[in-house]
VOGU-3710 file (C-alpha; in Angstrom, 3 decimals, decimal comma):
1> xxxxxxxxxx> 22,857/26,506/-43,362  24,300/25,613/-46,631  25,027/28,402/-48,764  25,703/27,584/-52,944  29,673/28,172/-53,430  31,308/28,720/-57,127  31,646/25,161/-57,290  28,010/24,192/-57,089  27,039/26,579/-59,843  27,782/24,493/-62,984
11> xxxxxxxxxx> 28,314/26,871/-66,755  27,827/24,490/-69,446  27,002/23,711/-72,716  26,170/20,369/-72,813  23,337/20,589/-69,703  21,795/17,328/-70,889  25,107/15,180/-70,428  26,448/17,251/-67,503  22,773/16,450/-65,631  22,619/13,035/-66,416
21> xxxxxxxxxx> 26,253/12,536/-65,039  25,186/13,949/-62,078  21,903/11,960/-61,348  23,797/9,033/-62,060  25,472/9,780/-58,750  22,582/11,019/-56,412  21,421/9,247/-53,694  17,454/8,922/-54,786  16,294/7,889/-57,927  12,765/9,161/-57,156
31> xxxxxxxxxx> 13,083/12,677/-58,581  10,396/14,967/-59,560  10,662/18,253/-62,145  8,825/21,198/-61,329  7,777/23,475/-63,933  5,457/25,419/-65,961  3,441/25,216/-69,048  6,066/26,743/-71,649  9,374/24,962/-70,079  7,595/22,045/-70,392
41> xxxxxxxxxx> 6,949/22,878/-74,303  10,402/24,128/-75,129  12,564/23,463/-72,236  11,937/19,693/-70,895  12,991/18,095/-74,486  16,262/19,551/-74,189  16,595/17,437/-70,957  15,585/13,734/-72,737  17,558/12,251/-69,371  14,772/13,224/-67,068
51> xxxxxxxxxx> 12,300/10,984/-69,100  14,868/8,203/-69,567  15,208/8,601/-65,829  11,196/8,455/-64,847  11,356/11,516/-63,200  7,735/12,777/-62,339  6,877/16,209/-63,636  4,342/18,550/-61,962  3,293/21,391/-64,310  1,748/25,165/-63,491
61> xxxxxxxxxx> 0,429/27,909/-65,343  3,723/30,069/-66,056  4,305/33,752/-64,457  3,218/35,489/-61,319  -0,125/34,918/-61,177  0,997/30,778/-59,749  3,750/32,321/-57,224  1,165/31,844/-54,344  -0,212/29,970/-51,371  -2,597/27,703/-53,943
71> xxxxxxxxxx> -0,022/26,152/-56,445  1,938/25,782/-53,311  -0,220/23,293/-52,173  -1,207/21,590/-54,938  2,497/21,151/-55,406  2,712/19,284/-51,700  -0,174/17,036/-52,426  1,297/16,063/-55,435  4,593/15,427/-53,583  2,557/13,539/-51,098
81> xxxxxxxxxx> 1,208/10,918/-54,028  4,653/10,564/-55,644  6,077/9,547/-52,500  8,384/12,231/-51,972  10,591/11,895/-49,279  14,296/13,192/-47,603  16,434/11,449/-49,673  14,251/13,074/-53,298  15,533/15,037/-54,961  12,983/18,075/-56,428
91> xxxxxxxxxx> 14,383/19,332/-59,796  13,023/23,114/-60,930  13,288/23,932/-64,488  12,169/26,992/-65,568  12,611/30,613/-64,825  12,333/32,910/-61,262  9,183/31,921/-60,431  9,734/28,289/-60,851  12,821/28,293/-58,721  11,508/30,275/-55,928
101> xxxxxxxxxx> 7,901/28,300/-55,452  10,323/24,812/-55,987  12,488/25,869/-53,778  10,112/26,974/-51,273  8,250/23,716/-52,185  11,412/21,671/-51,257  12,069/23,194/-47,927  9,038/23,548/-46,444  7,925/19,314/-47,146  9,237/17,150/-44,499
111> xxxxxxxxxx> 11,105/20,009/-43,525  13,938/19,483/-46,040  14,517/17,970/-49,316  16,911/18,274/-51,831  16,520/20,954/-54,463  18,416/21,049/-57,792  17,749/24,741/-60,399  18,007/24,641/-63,911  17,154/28,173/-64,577  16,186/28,671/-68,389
121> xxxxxxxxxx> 15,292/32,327/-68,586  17,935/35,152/-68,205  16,609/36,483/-65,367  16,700/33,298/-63,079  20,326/32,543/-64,538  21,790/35,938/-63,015  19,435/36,337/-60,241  16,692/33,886/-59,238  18,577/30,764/-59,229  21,576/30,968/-56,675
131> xxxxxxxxxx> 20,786/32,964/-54,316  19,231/31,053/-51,796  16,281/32,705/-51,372  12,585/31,205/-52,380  9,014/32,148/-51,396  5,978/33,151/-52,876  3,714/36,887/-53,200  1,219/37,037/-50,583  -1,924/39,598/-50,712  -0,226/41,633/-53,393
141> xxxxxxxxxx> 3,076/41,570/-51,801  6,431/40,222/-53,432  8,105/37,638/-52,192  6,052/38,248/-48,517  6,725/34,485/-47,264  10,035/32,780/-47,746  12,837/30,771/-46,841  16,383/31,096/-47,108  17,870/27,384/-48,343  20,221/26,824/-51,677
151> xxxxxxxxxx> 20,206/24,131/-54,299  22,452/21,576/-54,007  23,583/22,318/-57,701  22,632/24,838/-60,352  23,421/24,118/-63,742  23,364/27,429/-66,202  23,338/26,682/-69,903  22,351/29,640/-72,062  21,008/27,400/-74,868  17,502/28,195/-72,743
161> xxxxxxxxxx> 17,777/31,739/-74,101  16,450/30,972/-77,435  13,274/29,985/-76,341  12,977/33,316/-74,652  10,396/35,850/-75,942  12,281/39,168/-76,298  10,684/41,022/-73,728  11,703/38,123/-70,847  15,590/38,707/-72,264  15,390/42,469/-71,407
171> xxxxxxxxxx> 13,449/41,585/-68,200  16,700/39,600/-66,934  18,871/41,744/-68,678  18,228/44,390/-65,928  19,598/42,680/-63,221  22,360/42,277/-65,151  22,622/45,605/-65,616  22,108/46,290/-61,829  25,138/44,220/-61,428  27,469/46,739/-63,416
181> xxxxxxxxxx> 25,880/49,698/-61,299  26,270/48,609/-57,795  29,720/47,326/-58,632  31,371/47,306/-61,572  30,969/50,131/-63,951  33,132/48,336/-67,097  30,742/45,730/-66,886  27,862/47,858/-67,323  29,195/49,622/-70,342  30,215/45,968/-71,390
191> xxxxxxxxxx> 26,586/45,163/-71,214  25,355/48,579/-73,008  27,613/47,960/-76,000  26,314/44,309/-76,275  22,762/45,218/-76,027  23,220/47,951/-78,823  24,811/45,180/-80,957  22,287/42,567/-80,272  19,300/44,286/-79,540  17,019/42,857/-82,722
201> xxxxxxxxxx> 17,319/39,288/-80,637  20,302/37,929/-82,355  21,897/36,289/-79,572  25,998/35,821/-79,802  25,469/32,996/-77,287  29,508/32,471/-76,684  29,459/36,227/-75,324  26,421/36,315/-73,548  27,346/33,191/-71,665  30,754/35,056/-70,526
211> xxxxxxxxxx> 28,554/37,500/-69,294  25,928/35,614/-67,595  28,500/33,587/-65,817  30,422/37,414/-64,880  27,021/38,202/-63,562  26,505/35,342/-61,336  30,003/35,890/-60,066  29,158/39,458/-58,771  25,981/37,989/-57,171  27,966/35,589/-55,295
221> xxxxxxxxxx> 30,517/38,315/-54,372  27,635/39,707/-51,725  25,701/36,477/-51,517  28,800/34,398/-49,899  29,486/37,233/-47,769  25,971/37,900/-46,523  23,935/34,886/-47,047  20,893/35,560/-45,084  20,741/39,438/-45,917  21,582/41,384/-43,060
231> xxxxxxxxxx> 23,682/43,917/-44,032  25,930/43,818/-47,361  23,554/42,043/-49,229  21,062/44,565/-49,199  22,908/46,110/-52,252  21,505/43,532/-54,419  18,785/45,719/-53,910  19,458/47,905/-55,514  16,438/49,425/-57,852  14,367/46,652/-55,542
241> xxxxxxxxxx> 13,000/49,247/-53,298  10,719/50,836/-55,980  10,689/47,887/-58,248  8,966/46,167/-56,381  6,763/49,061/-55,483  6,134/49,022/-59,130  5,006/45,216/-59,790  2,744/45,209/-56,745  0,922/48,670/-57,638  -0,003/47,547/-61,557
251> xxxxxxxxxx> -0,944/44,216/-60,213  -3,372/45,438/-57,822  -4,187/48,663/-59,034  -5,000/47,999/-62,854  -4,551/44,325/-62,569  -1,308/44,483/-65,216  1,598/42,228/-65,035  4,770/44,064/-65,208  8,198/41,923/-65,606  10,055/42,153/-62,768
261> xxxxxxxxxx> 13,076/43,249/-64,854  11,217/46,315/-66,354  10,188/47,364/-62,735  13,678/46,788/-61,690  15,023/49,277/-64,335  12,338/52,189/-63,816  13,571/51,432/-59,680  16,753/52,156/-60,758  16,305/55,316/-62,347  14,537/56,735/-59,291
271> xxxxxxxxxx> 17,059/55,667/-57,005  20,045/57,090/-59,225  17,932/60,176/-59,484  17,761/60,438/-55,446  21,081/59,576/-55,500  22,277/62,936/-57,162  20,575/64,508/-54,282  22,251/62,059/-51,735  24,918/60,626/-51,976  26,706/62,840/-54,477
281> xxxxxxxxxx> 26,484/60,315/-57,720  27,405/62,563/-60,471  24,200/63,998/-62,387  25,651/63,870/-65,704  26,207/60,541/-65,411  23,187/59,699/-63,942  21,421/61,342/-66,696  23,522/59,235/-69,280  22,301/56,275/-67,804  18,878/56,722/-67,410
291> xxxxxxxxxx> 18,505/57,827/-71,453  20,632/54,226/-71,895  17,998/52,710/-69,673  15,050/53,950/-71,707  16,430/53,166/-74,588  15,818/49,403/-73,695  12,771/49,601/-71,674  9,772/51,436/-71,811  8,372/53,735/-69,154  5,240/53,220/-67,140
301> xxxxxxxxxx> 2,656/55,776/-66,595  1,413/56,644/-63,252  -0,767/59,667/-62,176  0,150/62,084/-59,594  -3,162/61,446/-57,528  -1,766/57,454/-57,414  1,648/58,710/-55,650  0,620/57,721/-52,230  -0,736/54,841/-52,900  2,460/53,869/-54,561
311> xxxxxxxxxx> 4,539/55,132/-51,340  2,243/53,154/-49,171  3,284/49,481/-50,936  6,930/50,472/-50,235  5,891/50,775/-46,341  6,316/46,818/-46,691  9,948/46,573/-47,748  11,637/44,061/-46,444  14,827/46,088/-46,039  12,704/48,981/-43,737
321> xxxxxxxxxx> 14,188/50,143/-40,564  11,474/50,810/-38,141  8,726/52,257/-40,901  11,634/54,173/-42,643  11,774/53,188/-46,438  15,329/52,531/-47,124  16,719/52,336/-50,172  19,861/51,816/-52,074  21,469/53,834/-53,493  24,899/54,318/-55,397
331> xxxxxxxxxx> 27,968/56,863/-54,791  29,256/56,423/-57,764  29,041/54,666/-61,125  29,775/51,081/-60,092  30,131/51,782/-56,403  27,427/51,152/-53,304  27,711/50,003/-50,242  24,653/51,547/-47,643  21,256/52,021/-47,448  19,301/55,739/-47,314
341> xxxxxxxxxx> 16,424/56,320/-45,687  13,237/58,061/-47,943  10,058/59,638/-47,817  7,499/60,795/-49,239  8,951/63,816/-51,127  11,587/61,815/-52,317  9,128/59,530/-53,975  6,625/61,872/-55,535  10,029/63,864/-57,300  11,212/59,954/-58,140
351> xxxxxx> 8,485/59,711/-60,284  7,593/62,707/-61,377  11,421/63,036/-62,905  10,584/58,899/-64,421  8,531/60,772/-67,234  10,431/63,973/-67,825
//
């Protein structure tokens, strides 16, 4: 199982030359890009080598609503008539959803081919794109179905970011964010002080690139040591538990798409909040924090009489431990390393304190 090292994740700021260097090297020239309607419109004519290449491009509507079992296959049939084969190579460009349905794409055809991520929102550039993991939702569940299989490069060039609404920045922003929390607590402040700077959407794009690449380092810290997510890895996690909770319940409940990001910073708050009660994390702190949260994202309303409903989505957590919800949750500021089990009183005072 190949798992993406340092070395395979290329920082630059020249992606078009650095890419074309690099498929003048490969093995296949059939290549196809997959990606969706607005990285083809702002994204794809930052990449002119592609074209001058003949790469094939298969498009999709962009966000959640495509992460499923029906752009899936229209993606295989359409690898099917380009002649797709072992030695391809499948190129996603685009944010998390593009590099998790691509990369899912690319594993499950033939049982194997070559995938390549150029992740162009902020989210996929700390998160999404280096992992290893890929799937799609699946009757109103995240990331149900799945693989774990890495890219053979990524290549992360924050010039993407200024085709980025402002509301996708903050989205990836959390994880970033998450980062700090679970293990360094400099970096977090480092990331509180740029945001208050920036937060109009001027981008400094030397500095956020520092940090982008700082956060991809601290996602490789776990993901090298844990690539198929059995035990350390589960701190990545972190906020997870009842983010995810989050995205699934307003999809199916009032049939509203919440960011991922946004539902991984209202996670976060609950699980720092059961944390006080827990594990000891400080409560002054953790009431810094969340006001430094909600400063940057805003808070979702969800009545009391929906609480079990809510509790009943995180029943399919991945990271469960025989029908006990477990969740991360921190120590201290910048520290975690284990999983607590939760029920169903610690989720109805979770969100009741969300609000308050």
């Amino acid at each position: 199982m190949k798992i993406t090292k340092n070395n395979d994740i290329i920082h630059t700021r020249r992606i078009n030359e650095d890419l074309n260097i690099f498929l003048k090297n490969y093995k296949s020239e059939n290549i196809l890009v997959l990606t969706d309607e607005n990285c083809q419109k702002h994204c794809l004519p930052l990449l002119p080598c592609l074209e001058e290449r003949g790469a094939s491009v298969f498009t999709f509507a962009p966000g959640e609503k495509s992460k499923n079992i029906d752009t899936l296959q229209k993606i295989w049939i359409f690898m099917q008539e380009k002649k797709i084969d072992r030695n391809s190579l499948i190129i996603a460009t685009g944010g998390g959803v593009v590099t998790d349905i691509a990369g899912f794409a690319s594993t499950t055809f033939k049982r194997g081919v070559d995938f390549l991520n150029i992740p162009t929102s902020l989210l996929a550039q700390v998160d999404a794109s280096a992992g290893g993991k890929n799937g799609i939702n699946f009757r109103g569940l995240k990331n149900e179905i799945g693989t774990f299989s890495s890219p053979v490069k990524v290549f992360i060039d924050t010039v993407f970011l200024h085709t980025l609404p402002e509301k996708e920045f903050r989205s990836g922003f959390a994880e970033m964010l998450k980062h700090g929390l679970i293990y360094d607590y400099k970096y977090y402040e480092k990331l509180i002080r740029y945001y208050a700077i920036h937060s109009s959407g001027n981008l400094d794009l030397e500095t956020i690139s520092n940090l982008v690449k700082q956060s991809v380092e601290i996602k490789q810290h776990f993901v090298n040591r844990d690539f198929r997510d059995n035990n350390i890895r589960h701190i990545l996690n972190f906020g997870h538990t009842f983010g995810h909770a989050f995205e699934s319940f307003f999809n199916t409940e009032k049939q509203t798409t919440v960011l991922h990001g946004y539902a991984v910073a209202w996670g976060m708050i609950c699980a720092l909040y059961l944390a006080v009660k827990k594990t000891g994390f400080s409560k002054s702190c953790f009431e810094k924090i969340k006001h430094e949260i909600k400063q940057i994202y805003s808070l979702p309303n969800i009545s009391s009489e929906k609480y079990f409903d809510f509790a009943q989505i995180m029943l399919h957590d991945k990271k469960n431990i025989q029908k006990k919800i477990m969740c991360v949750l921190p120590h201290s500021p910048g520290q975690a390393d284990k999983l607590y089990p939760i029920d169903y009183k610690d989720i109805k005072e979770s969100l009741n304190q969300l609000n308050s």
